[in-house]
N, C-alpha and C positions, 0 to 999 in steps of 0.2 A: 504494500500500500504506500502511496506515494506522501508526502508530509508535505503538509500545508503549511503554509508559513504563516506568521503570526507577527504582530511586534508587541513588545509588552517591556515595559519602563520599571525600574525599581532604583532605591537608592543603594543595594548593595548585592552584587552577584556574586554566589559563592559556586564555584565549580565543582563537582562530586560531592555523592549523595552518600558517600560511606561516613565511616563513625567519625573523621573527624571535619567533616564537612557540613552535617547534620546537626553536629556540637556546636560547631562554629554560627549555623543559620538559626538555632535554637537560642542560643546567646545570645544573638542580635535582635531576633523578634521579641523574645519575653524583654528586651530594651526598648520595645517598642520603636528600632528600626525596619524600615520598609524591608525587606530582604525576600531573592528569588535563587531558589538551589536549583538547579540544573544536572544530571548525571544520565548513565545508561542503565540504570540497572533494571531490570525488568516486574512485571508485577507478580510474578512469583516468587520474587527476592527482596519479596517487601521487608519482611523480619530483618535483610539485612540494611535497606535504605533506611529502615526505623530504629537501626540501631544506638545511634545519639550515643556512639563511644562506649557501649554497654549494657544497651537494653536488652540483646537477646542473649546475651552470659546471666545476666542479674535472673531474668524470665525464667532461663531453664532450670533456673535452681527451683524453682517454685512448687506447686501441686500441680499434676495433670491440666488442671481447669485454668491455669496461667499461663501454658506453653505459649511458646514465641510465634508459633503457625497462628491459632485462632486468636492473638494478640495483635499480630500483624496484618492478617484479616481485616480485622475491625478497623484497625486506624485508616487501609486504605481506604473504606467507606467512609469515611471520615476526608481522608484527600478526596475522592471524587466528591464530595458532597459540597465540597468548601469547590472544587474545581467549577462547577455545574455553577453553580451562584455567584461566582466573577464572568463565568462566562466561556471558560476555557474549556473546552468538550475533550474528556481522555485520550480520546483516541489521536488526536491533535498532538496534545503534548506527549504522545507518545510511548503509553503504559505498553502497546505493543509490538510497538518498534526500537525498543529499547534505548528510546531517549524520552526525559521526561521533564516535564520543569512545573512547579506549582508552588502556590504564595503557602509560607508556613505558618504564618502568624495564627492559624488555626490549627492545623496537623502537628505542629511541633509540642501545641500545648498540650493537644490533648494527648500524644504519646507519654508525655513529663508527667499528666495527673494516672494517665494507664499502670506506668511505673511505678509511681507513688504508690498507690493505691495497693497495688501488688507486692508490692515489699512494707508495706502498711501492717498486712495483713501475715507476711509471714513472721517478722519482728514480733507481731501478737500471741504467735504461735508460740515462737522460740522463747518470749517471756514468761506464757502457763508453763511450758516446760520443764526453765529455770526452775520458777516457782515450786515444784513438785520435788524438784531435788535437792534444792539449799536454800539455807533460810532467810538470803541475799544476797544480791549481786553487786559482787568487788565496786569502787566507783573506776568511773574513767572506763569502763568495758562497754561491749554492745557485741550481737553476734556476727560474728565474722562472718563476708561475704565473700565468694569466691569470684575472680575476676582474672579477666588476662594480663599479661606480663605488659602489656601495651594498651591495656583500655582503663577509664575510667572507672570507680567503685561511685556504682550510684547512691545517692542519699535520699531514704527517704525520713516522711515529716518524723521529729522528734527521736530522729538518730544523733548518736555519737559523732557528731563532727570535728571531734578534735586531730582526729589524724588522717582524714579525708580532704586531700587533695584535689584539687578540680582539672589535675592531667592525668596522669598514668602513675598505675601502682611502681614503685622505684622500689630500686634496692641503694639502701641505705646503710654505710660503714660506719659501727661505732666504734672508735676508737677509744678502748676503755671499755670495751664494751661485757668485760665479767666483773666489774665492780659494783658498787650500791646503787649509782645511778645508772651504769650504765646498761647492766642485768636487767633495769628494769623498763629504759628503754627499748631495749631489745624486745622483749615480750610484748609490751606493751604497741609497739609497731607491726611485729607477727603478726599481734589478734587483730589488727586492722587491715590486713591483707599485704603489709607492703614484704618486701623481700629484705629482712636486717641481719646484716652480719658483725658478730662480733668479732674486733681485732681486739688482740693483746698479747705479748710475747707467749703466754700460757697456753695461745693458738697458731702460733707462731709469727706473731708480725710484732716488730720491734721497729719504732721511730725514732729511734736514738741511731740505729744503725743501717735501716733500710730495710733490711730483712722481711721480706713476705709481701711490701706496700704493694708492689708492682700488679703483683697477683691477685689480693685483696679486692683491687677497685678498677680492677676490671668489668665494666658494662655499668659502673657507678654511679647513682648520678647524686647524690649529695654524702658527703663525709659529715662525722659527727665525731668530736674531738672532746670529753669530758676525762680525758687521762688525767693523772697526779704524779707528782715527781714524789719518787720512794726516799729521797733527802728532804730534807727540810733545811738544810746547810746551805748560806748564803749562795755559795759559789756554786754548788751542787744542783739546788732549784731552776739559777739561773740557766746553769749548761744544759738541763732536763729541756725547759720549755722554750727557749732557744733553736737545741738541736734539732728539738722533737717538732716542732711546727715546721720549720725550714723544711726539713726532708717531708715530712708531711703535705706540703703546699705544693712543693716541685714535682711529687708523685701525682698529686691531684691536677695539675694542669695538664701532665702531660696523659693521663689516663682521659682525662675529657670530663673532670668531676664539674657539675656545673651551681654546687650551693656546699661551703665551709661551713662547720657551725661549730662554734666552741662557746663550753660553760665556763664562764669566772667567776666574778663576785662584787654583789654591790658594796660600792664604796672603794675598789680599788686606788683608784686613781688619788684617795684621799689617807692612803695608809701607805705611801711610799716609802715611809721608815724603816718598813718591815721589807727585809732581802727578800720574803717569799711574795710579797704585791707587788716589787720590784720586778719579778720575774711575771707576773701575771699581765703585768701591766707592757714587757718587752714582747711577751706571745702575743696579746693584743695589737702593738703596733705593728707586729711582723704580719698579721691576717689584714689589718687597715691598708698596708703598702703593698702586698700582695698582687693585686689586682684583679685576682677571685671572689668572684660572686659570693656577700660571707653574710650571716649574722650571731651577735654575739649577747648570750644572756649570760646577764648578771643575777645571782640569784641570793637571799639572805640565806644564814645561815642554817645548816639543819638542824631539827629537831634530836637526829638519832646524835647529833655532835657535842650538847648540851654539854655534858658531863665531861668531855675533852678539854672543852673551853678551861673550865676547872682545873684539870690536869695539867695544862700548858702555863696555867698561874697560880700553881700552887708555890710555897717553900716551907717545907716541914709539913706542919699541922695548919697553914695560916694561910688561906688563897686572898690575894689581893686582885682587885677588878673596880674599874671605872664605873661612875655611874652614869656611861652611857646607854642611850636606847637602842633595841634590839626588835629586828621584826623576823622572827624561825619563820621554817615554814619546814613540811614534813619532805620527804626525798619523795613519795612517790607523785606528790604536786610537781617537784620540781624536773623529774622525767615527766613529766606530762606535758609541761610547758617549753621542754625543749623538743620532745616529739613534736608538737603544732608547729615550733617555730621551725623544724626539721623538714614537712612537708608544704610550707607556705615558699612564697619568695621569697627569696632574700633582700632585707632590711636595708644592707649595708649601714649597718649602725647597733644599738644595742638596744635590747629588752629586758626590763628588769620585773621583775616577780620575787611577791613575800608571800610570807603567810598574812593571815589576817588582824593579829593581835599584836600591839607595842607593849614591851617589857622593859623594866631598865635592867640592864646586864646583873648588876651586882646583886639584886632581890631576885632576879629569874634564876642565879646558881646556887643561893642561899636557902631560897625555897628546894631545886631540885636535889641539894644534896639533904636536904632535911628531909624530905620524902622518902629517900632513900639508907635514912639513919649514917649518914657518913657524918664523920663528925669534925669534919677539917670547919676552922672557922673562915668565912667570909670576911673583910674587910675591905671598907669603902674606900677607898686610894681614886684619886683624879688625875695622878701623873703613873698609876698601874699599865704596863704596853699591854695591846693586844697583839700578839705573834711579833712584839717588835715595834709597835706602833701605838702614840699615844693617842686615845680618844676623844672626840670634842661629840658633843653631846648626841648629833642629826649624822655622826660621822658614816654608820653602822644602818642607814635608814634609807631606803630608797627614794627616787623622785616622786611627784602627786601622780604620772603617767604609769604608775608599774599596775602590772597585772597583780591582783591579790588571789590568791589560793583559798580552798574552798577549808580545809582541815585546821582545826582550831587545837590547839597544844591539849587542851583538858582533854578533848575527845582521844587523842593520841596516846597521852598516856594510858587512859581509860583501856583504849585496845591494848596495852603489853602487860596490862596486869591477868 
């Protein structure tokens, strides 16, 4: 059959009707841009023209009565029906000639509520489920979707958005990644479908000396950098986070890593006293001058470190500590906040996150070691260092922009008893 010609005007043509062409014409329209997609695929391959980067992976996970055929079905009625009422006759634009073009502004939306609606419903599922076998569910969690190594994880309403990304599931290198935070962003990214590996000499990849990088971050596309230097000794920190970012940066340009991400700590740049900020604050500048796509959280300190603080300022029986303000926040908040910032853009700049509650240091270790019957005394000193650094009062306290953390210290300890 011969094709008839047509003219028809829009403000934005996107060429091919596959997933990310569909994504792309889907994003424009619910922006309430004009936009017309244009491709060949024919109308028995609608499930994949209606794929919007995902739809018919999310689909086949579903019940029988959700499959991607009689899903895909439907919406084509949905296209002819919107086609028929601009004016544009199927046959015309080509359902079977294998070229086809039609306004999405209707078809795109109703595939996004199709989907919704269907992963709505099996979220409902997967929560009675839960329900039946524990007597709640962890925070920060949602059921895991399965998706391709190259498509979108769809969201629907009143999901776990915190480590959904709006391109493709990635695999993501933590460096550090069997320690307190990093263990638990690793997990924590798994359950979201993405692909996270941990590095750490214990798996073989060493940043001090190159060992394993190469091979690590291959197919990479964002590095996660929450390592700790095993000295605490001026000269020793420095040479750890130095060495260890350098060779870290040069491995990631040349493997094609396209998002840095490293954890420090708020307040660095105001504890330069201390050799070990000194050194946090030289890895900082070496990610800033880089010229890798980076972003850098800062985060207060943790909950589970409380009792260290103590430790590092004790002498004898008698801890001395400032009485600066202090905003904790528990470690599994703060793998959570660097997962989002893991799979968002990069910043090029920093993000800082606390907990929710201001303590002044000297009464928050006075209280915790009294809970715990330790019997070192507290004493209020205003020229006591922290790691090396003396405290002024807002020193230890993030900006009015920092993200706050949902875990509050009372509930925290409540869980380790």
């Amino acid at each position: 059959m011969a094709l008839t010609e047509q003219r028809l005007s829009t403000m934005v043509l996107v060429i091919g009707t596959g997933g990310a062409g569909l994504r792309a014409a889907i994003e424009l329209a619910e922006a309430g841009v004009d936009v017309l997609a244009v491709g060949k695929r024919p109308k028995e391959d609608a499930h994949t023209a209606l794929a919007a980067g995902g739809i018919n992976t999310a689909l086949a996970t579903m019940d029988p009565e959700d499959s991607w055929q009689q899903r895909g079905l439907a919406e084509l009625a949905v296209i002819e029906k919107r086609m028929l009422d601009v004016g544009v006759h199927p046959d015309i634009a080509g359902f079977q000639d294998l070229a086809h073009a039609f306004d999405l502004k209707s078809a795109a939306l109703a595939a996004r509520a199709t989907l919704e609606a269907a992963l709505e419903r099996r979220e409902t599922r997967a929560a009675t489920t839960a329900a039946t076998t524990r007597t709640s569910i962890p925070p920060f969690q949602s059921p895991r979707r399965t998706c391709h190594r190259r498509s979108p994880c769809p969201v629907s309403p009143g999901a776990d958005r915190i480590f959904l990304r709006e391109e493709s599931v990635m695999k993501v290198v933590v460096i550090g990644g069997t320690g307190l935070i990093g263990s638990k962003l690793v997990g924590k990214l798994d359950e979201h479908g993405h692909e996270a590996v941990a590095a750490a000499p214990n798996t073989g990849v060493n940043t001090l000396t190159g060992e394993g990088l190469a091979e690590v971050l291959e197919g990479a596309s964002v590095v996660v950098d929450v390592s700790n230097s095993p000295s605490w000794e001026d000269d020793a920190v420095m040479d750890f986070f130095r060495t260890s970012t350098a060779n870290l940066l040069k491995a990631e340009a040349e493997a094609g890593v396209t998002h840095h991400v490293a954890l420090s700590v708020v307040g660095t740049d105001r504890l330069l006293e201390s050799g070990y900020f000194r050194a946090k604050q030289a890895q900082e500048d070496l990610i800033k001058e880089s010229g890798m796509p980076y972003s850098i959280v800062h985060a207060t300190q943790f909950f589970e470190f409380i009792k260290g603080i103590a430790d590092i300022s004790t002498d004898g029986d008698t801890v001395r500590l400032a009485p600066a303000k202090i905003q904790p926040m528990y470690s599994d908040d703060v793998a959570a906040a660097v997962g989002r910032t893991a799979v968002g853009s990069p910043v090029g700049g920093v993000v800082e996150v606390a907990g929710p509650d201001v303590f002044q240091l000297d009464e928050l270790i006075r209280k915790t070691l009294a809970d715990h019957d330790d019997p070192r005394t507290v004493v209020t000193d205003p020229q006591a260092p922290y790691s090396g650094a003396v405290l002024q009062e807002t020193t230890l306290l993030p900006g009015p922009d920092a993200q706050i953390a949902k875990t509050k210290l009372s509930d925290w300890l409540a869980q380790q008893q």
